[in-house]
N, C-alpha and C positions, 0 to 999 in steps of 0.2 A: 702393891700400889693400892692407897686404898681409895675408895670411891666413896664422895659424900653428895649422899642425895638429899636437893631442895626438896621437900615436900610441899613447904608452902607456896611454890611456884606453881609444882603439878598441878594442886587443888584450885591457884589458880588459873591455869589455861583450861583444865577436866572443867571447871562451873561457866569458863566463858563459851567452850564448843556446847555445852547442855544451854545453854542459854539463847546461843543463835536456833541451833537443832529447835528449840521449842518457838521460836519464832518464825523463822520456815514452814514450820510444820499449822503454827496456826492460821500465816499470810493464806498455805496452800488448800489447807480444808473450808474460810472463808469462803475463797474464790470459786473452789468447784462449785461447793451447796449452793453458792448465789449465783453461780453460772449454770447449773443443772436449771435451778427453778424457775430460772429468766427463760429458758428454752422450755420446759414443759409448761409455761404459762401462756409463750407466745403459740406456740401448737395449738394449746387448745383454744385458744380466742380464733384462730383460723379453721377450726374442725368443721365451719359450715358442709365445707365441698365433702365430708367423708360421710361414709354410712352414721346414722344414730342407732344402737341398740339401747336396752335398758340401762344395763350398768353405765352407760356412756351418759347417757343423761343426765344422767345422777351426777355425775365426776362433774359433768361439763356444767351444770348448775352451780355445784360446788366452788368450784374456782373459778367459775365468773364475780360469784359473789365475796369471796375470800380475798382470793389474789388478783382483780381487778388494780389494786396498785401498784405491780408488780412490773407491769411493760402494758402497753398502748398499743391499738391493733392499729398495723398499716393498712388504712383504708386506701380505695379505688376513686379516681378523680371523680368519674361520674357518679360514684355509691353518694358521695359527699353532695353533687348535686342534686341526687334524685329526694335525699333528707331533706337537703333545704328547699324543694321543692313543694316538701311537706310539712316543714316545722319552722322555718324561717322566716325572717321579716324585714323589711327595708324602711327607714323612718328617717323625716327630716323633721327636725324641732328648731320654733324659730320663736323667740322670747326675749324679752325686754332687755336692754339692760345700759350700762352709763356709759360702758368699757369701748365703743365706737361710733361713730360719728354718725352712722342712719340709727341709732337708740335700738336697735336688734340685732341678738347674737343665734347665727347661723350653725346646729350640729348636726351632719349626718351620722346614722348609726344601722350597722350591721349587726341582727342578734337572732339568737336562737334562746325561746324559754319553753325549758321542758323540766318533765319532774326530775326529784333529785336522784330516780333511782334508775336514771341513765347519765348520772355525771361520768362514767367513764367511758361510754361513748362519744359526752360533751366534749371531755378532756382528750379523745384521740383526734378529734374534729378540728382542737385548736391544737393539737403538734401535727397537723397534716397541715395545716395553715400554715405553722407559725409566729400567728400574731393573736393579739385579743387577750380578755380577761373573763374570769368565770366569777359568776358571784351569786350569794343565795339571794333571792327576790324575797321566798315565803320561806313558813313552813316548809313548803312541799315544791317548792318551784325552784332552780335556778337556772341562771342567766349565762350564756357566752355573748358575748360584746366586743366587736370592732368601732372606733369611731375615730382615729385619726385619720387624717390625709394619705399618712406616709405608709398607715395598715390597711387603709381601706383599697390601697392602690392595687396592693397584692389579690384582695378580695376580688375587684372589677376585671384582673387578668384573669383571674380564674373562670368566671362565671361569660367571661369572651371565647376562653377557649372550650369550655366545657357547660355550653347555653341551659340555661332554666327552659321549661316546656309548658310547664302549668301557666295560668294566667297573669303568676307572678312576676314571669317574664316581663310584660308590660309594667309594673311595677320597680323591676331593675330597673331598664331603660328608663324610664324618668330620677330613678335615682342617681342613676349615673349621666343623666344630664346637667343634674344638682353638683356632681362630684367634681365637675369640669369648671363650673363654675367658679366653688369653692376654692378648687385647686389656685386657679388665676388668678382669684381673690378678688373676682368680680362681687362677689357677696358683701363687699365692703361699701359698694358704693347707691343709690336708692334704683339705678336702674338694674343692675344685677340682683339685685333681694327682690326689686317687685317679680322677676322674671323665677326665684325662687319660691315663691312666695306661691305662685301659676303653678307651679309644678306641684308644690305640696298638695293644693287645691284638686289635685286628679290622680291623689295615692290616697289609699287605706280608704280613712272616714272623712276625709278631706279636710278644710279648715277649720277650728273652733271657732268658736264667737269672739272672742278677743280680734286675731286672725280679718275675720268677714270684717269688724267694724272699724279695724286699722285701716285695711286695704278694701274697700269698699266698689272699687272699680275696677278689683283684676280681674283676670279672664280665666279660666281652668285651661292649663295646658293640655293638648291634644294628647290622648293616651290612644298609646300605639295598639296597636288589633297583632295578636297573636297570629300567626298563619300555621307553621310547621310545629305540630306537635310529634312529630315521629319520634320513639325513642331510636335515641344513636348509640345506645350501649346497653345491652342487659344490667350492668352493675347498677344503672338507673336505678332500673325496677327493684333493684332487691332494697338498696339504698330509701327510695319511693313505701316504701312498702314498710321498711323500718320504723317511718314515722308514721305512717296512714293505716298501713293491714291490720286487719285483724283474725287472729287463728282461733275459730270458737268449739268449744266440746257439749252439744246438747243433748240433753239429756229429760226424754220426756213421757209419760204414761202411753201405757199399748197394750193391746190385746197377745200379748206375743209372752214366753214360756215365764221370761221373768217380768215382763208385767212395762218391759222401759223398752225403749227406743233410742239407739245412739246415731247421734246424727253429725256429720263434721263440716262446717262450714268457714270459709277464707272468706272476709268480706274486706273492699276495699272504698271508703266514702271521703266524698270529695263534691265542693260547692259544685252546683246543677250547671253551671259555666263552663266546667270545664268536663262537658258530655263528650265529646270527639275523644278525650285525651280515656276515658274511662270505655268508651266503646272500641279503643285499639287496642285496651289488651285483651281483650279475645285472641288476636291474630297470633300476638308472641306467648301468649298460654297455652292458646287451640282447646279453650272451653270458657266457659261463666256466663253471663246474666246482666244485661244492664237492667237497672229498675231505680225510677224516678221517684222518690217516698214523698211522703204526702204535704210535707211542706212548702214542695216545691223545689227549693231555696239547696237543698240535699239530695244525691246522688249518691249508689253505689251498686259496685262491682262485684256479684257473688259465684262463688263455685260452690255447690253442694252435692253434687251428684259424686256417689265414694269413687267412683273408678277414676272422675277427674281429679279427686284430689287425691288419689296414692299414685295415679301413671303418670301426672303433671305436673302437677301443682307441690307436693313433696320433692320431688324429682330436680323442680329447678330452682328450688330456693336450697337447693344442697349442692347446686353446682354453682349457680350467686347468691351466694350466703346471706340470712341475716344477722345482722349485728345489734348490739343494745341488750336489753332488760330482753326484749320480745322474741332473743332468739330463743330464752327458755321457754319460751310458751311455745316456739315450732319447733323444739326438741321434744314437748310435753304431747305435742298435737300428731308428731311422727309414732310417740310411742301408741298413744290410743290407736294410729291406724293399722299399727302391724297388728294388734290386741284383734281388730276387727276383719283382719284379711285372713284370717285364719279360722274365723267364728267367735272367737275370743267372748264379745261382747253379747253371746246369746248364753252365754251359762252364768252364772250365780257368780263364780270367783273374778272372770272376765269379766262381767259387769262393776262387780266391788272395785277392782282395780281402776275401771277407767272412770268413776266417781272421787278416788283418792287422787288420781290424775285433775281432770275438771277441778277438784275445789283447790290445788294449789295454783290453779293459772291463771292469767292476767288479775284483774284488783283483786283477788284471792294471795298473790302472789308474796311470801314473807320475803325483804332486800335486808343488808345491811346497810344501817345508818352510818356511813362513816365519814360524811362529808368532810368533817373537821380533820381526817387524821391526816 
C-alpha cells in the first residue's frame, strides 16, 4: 500500500502551531515584565513604613523618579487632608458677563498649585479623588483643579468626613456655603450672588475693587473661629508635613577634629494663626520647639536635638510615611543620621559623605522633567 504524504499541508499546520507558539509566548512575557514592574513600583512608593539603608535609598530615589508613571500610590484619607491642609485652596470668582440675567458668572474652584516636581503626587491625589484636572500654570508650577458642581460635591464629602484643622477650615465652610448656593442655583438670582458675593468678601484677600465698587453695601459674611484642632489621625501629620516639613542637613564651621559641625534639624512653618495647631505637635512627637520668627506673620515647629530626631522624629515618619518629591530628602535626612549615630560625621570620609548627601537635597535636588510624557 503505498502512502502519499502532503507535505505542503504539514508545512502548513508546522508554521501555523510556530505561529500561535510565538504569540503565546509574547502575550505571556509582556504580561509578567509589566506585572513584575507594576508590583515593585508600587512596593517601593509604600517603602515609607520600612527601614531605609543606603543602597535603599539610592533604589528608592531612583524609581521614584524613573518609574513614577508606572502606578500611583494609594494614599490615606487623612494623608490627603493633612496636604490640603497645607498646599490647598478654596476660591470663588465672580465676573462679569452677558450669559445671565444678574450680568455675573459665579465659579467655585478647588485647587492645589505646587511644583512640577510633585506632579506624581499631584496625580495620585486626583485618582484618590477621582475627579479634577491637572495642568501646567508655569514653568515650574502645576495646577490640580476641581470646579464643577457635580466634582466639587465629591470634594465637600470628603473634607465632611475627614475635617481640615488648620485655619483653612474656616475657609471651607464658607466655601461650602457658596457650594449650596450654587448647587440650588440661588446664584442666578441678585439676592443669592449679593449673599455670595458676602461670603467671598471673608475668604483669602477678600474682594477686588471691581467687586467693592459693584457691591458697595455688602456686608462680609461671618467667618467661622476654628475650635478643634486635634489631629484625629497620624496619617495627617505625615500628609501635613508633606507639604509644610521640612528635613534640613547643616553643616557649619567648628572647632572640632574636622573643622565642621553637622547638625539635623525638622522644621515645620505655618502662619502665626495657627499657634495652637503647631504647639500640639509636641504632644504626638514627644519633642520640638515652638518659636515665633521675627515677622510676626510666621511661625515654626523645630526639632534639633539628634536624639529627638533619630528616637522620634525618623521613627514616625517611617511608620506614617512621607510621600512626594520630600520623601527623598527623609530618605537623604535618615541616611546622614545613621552616618552620625555611629560617629560617622566626626571623620574626614563621614563627613565627605554627609556633604554629598546635603548638596543633593531639597532645591539641590535633580527631578526628572517629564510632565509632557
Amino acid at each position: 500500500m503505498k502512502v502519499t504524504i502532503n507535505f505542503n499541508k504539514i508545512y502548513k499546520s508546522f508554521f501555523k502551531l510556530i505561529l500561535v507558539a510565538m504569540i503565546i509566548f509574547i502575550i505571556a512575557y509582556f504580561y509578567s515584565s509589566n506585572h513584575i514592574e507594576f508590583v515593585m513600583v508600587t512596593n517601593i512608593c509604600r517603602s515609607g513604613s520600612s527601614s531605609f539603608s543606603q543602597d535603599s535609598n539610592k533604589s528608592m530615589g531612583r524609581d521614584f523618579t524613573e518609574n513614577k508613571e508606572k502606578s500611583k500610590i494609594t494614599l490615606h484619607p487623612w494623608f490627603v487632608t493633612g496636604f490640603c491642609d497645607a498646599e490647598s485652596y478654596f476660591n470663588i470668582t465672580v465676573g462679569k458677563t452677558l450669559k445671565v440675567k444678574t450680568g455675573w458668572l459665579v465659579k467655585l474652584i478647588f485647587g492645589i498649585n505646587i511644583h512640577k516636581k510633585d506632579k506624581y503626587l499631584l496625580e495620585s491625589i486626583q485618582q484618590f479623588n477621582g475627579v479634577g484636572d491637572i495642568t501646567i500654570q508655569t514653568d515650574n508650577l502645576i495646577q490640580y483643579r476641581v470646579s464643577s458642581i457635580k466634582d466639587l460635591e465629591l470634594i465637600i464629602n470628603h473634607f465632611d468626613k475627614y475635617p481640615l484643622i488648620t485655619q483653612k477650615w474656616a475657609d471651607y465652610q464658607l466655601f461650602k456655603q457658596a457650594f449650596i448656593l450654587v448647587k440650588s442655583k440661588q446664584h442666578l438670582t441678585m439676592e443669592g450672588l449679593i449673599k455670595i458675593v458676602a461670603i467671598k468678601a471673608s475668604m483669602n484677600k477678600g474682594l477686588s475693587d471691581e467687586l467693592k465698587k459693584a457691591f458697595p453695601t455688602v456686608v462680609p459674611a461671618l467667618r467661622p473661629l476654628i475650635e478643634n484642632q486635634k489631629i484625629m489621625d497620624l496619617n495627617w501629620l505625615s500628609g501635613f508635613v508633606s507639604g509644610e516639613g521640612c528635613f534640613f542637613v547643616n553643616i557649619k564651621n567648628s572647632r572640632t577634629k574636622t573643622g565642621k559641625q553637622v547638625l539635623l534639624r525638622f522644621i515645620i512653618i505655618q502662619h502665626s494663626r495657627d499657634k495652637q495647631l503647631l504647639l500640639s505637635f509636641k504632644n504626638y512627637l514627644d519633642c520640638g520647639n515652638y518659636y515665633l520668627k521675627s515677622d510676626k506673620d510666621l511661625s515654626e515647629f523645630v526639632v534639633e536635638k539628634f536624639s529627638n530626631i533619630f528616637n522620634n522624629i525618623i521613627p514616625f515618619f517611617k511608620e506614617y510615611p512621607i510621600f512626594g518629591i520630600k520623601a527623598l530628602d527623609f530618605a537623604d535626612f535618615c541616611e546622614a543620621a545613621d552616618i552620625m549615630k555611629v560617629g560617622g560625621h566626626l571623620t574626614e570620609d563621614g563627613l565627605k559623605k554627609i556633604m554629598e548627601i546635603k548638596a543633593r537635597m531639597n532645591k539641590n535636588r535633580i527631578f526628572n522633567d517629564d510632565f509632557s510624557q
